[in-house]
C-alpha angles and dihedrals in degrees: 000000000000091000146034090251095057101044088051082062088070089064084061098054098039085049081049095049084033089244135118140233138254137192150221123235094253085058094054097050089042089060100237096118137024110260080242088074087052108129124194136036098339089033141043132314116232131196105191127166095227122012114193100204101200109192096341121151092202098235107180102251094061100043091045082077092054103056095119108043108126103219124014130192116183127190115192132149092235114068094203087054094141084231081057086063099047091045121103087213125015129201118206107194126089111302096220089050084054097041086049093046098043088050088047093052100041095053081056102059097034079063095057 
């Protein structure tokens, strides 16, 4: 997510879809999240009906946690991301631009 703030916006559309939000290994030593969101070998296995991976590589020991996610959409800049590979639908465009975008959308149509 390149910075803290943008990562916290994370908390605001998971709050919006009623999900939370987990975290890689370099997140959590960055400071950005609690080790309790870790997700992954070190962390905590999910099984969530839809994941929404926003800017992650896919490095093993994160994925190894997410084995068993229904439905993955991944949005990363680089379209060989390895996360790219394991999503049902990818998204090649900046994390942070999509994020942005989805919360703004779905605010609007929670209004109406």
């Amino acid at each position: 997510m390149g910075n803290k703030n943008n990562f916290a916006k994370l908390h605001e559309l998971a709050k919006l879809l009623g999900g939370g939000v987990g975290a890689t290994r370099p997140v959590v030593y960055a400071g950005w999240a609690d080790h309790s969101a870790l997700v992954g070998q070190a962390g905590k296995h999910i099984k969530p009906k839809i994941l929404f991976s926003f800017g992650i590589s896919g490095a093993i020991q994160h994925t190894a946690g997410l084995g068993e996610a229904d439905f993955i959409v991944a949005i990363n800049k680089n379209p060989q991301a390895t996360m790219m590979k394991l999503a049902d639908v990818g998204i090649v465009a900046d994390a942070s631009d999509v994020l942005n975008t989805f919360i703004k959308e779905l605010k609007k149509r929670i209004r109406e």
